[in-house]
C-alpha positions in Angstrom: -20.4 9.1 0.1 -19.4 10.2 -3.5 -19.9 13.8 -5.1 -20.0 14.8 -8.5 -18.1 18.6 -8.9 -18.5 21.0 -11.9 -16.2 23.9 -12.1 -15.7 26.6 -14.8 -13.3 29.0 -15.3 -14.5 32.6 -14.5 -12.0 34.1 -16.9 -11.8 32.3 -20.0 -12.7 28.8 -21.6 -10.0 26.7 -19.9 -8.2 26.0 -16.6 -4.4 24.8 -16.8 -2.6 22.7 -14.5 1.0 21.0 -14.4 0.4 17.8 -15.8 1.0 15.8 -12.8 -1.8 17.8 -10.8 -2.6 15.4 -7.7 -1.1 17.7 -5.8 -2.7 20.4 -6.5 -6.3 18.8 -6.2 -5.7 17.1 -2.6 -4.4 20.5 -1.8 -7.9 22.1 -2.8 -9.6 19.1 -1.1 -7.9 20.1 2.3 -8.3 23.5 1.6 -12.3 23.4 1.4 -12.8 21.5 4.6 -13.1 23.2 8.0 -10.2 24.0 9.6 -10.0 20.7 12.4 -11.3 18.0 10.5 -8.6 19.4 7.5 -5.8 19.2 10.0 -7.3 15.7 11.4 -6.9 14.2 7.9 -3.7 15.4 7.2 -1.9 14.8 10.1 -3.5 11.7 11.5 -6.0 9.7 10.2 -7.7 6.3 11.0 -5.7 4.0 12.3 -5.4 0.4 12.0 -2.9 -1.3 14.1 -0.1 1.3 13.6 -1.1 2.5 9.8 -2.5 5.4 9.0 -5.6 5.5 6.6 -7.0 8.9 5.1 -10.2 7.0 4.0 -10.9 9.4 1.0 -10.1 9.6 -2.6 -10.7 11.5 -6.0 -10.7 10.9 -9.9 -8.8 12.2 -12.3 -9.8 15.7 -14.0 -12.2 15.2 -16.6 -13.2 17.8 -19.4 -14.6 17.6 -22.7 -11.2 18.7 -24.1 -8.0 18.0 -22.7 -4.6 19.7 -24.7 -1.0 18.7 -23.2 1.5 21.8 -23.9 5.2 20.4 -22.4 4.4 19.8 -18.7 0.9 21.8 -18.7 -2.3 20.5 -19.5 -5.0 22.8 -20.7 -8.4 21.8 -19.9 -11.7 22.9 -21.5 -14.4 24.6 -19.3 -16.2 23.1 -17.5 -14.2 20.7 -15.6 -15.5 17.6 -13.7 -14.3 15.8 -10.7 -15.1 12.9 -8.2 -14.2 13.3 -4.6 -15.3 10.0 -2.5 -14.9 9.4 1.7 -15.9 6.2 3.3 -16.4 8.8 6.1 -19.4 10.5 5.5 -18.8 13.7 7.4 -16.1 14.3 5.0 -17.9 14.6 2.0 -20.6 16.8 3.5 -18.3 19.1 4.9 -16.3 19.4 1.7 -19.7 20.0 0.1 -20.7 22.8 2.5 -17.9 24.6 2.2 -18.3 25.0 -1.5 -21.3 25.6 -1.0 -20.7 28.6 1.0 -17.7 29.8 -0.3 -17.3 33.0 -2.1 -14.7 32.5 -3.8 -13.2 29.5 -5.4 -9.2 28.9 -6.4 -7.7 26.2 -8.5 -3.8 27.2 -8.8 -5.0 30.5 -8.5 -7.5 30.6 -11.4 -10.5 31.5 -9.9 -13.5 28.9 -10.8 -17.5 29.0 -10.4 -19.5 26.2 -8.9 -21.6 25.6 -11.7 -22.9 22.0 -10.2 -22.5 19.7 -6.7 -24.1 16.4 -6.9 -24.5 13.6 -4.3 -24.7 10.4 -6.3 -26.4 7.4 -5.3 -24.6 4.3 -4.9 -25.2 1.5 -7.3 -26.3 -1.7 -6.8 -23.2 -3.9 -5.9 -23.2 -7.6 -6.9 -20.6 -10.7 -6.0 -19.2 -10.6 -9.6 -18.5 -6.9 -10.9 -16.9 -5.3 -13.6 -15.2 -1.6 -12.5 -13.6 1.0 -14.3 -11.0 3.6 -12.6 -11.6 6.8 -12.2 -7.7 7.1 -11.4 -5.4 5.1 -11.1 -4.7 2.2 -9.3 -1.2 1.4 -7.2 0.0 -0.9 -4.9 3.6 -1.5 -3.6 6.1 -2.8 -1.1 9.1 -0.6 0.2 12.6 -3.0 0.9 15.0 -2.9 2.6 18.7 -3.7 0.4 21.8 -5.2 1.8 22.8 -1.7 2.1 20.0 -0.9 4.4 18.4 1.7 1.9 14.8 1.3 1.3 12.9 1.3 -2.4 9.6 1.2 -3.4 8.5 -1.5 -5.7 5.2 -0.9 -7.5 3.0 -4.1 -8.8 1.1 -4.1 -12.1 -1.9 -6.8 -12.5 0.6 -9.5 -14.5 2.4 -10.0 -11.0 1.2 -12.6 -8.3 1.6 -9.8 -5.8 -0.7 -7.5 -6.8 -3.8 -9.4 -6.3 -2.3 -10.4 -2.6 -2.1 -6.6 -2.2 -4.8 -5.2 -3.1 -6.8 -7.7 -1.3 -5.0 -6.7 1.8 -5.2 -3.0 1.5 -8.8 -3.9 1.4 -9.0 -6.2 4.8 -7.2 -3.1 6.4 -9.5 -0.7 5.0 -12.6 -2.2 5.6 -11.5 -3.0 9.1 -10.8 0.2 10.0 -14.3 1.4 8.9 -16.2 -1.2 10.1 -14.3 -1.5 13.5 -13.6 -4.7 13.5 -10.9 -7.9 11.9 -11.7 -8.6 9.0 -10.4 -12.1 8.2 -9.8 -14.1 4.7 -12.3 -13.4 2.5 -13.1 -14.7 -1.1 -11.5 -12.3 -3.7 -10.0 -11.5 -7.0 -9.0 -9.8 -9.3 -9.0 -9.7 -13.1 -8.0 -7.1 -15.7 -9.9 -6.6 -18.6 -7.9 -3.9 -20.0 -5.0 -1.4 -18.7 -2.6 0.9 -19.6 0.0 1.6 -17.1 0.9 5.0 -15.5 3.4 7.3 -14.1 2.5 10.0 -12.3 4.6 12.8 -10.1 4.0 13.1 -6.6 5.7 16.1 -5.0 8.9 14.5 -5.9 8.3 11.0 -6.3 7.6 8.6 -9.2 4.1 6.4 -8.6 3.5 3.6 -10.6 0.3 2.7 -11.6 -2.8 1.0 -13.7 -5.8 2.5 -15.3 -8.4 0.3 -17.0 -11.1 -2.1 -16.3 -11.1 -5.0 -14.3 -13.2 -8.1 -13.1 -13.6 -7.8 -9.4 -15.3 -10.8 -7.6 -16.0 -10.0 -3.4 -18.7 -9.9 -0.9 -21.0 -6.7 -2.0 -20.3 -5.2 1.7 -16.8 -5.2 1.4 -17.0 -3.6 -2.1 -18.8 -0.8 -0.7 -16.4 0.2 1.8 -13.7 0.5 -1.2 -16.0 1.9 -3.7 -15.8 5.0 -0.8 -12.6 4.9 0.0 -10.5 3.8 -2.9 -9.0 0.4 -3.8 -5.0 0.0 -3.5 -2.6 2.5 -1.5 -2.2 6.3 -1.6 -6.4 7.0 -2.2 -5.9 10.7 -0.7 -3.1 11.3 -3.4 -5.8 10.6 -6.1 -5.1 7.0 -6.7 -7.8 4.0 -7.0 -11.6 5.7 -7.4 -13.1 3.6 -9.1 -17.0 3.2 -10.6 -18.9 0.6 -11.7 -18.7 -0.5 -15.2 
């Protein structure tokens, strides 16, 4: 289930945030949920096998007007953003409480619920073209000779992203579903992408935003279309829409 949030400042005509503001918006994300099934998100999950999977996601900030300032970015009032859960008891919760809340926060700047909007699905087909909402990533951490352990990101002009994202997806969709998913026809295409960095707590994501040519079973595509395609979906990575 996907919902469509307004906000507007209640003091002046814009809302600042640090630049890299993930953070900040999984932070009011947990925040707005009741107290159990916040907790249940954060510290656990759904599991498959022995991962963990948060099974929601959200866009970037979108406003009319965005100014960057040095490591704060000033955004125009009102502000829009996506939130998306392949569980639907997540969005409806997160809805409620907004709904019923007195008082809304954002960094401390106190916002008004101007607009909360269910959206409708679309229709999904075998061959689709999407566009990200935020960004996409996908990685590998390896272990060195040394025994210390990086994290290597994968941009659409390497083989491995493709393999991946495919397999983020299997996992996913198993997990919601409740059962293996085995091989299934897939790709991946981009039309178009810039690549990203963005600051999480105090590490460096790689990542893609653009449009891409995405060819899988309409089922399967639904399941990601809620709960994000590539890895780290509740840190605001891989919403994506129909182009």
């Amino acid at each position: 289930m996907r919902i469509k949030l307004v906000l507007e400042s209640e003091r002046n005509n814009q809302i600042s945030l640090p630049v890299h503001y993930n953070q900040i918006i999984q932070g009011f994300l947990y925040h707005n949920l009741p107290t159990e099934l916040g907790k249940f998100l954060h510290d656990v999950g759904f599991f498959y096998h022995n991962r963990p999977f948060k099974l929601f996601t959200f866009s970037k900030i979108f406003s009319k007007k965005i100014t960057i300032n040095n490591s704060t970015a000033y955004f125009e009032s009102p502000i829009t953003i996506f939130i998306s859960s392949a569980v639907e008891d997540v969005s409806k919760s997160f809805a409620k409480s907004l709904l019923i809340s007195e008082k809304i926060f954002l960094k401390n700047q106190p916002l008004t619920l101007k607009s909360i909007e269910i959206l409708q699905k679309p229709k999904f087909d075998f061959i689709n073209k999407i566009k990200t909402l935020s960004p996409i990533t996908v990685y590998k951490t390896i272990e060195k000779e040394d025994g210390k352990k990086i994290t290597q990101y994968f941009f659409p002009e390497d083989p491995e992203f493709k393999d991946l994202v495919k397999e983020n997806i299997r996992k996913k969709y198993s997990v919601i579903k409740e059962t293996d998913l085995n091989d299934f026809e897939f790709d991946i295409k981009p039309l178009g992408y810039k690549k990203k960095i963005i600051k999480y707590k105090n590490f460096v994501i790689k990542a893609v935003d653009g449009e891409f040519e995405l060819k899988i079973q309409p089922e399967i595509l639904e399941t990601v279309y809620d709960a994000g395609v590539g890895a780290k979906n509740s840190q605001g990575f891989g919403m994506i829409k129909i182009a």
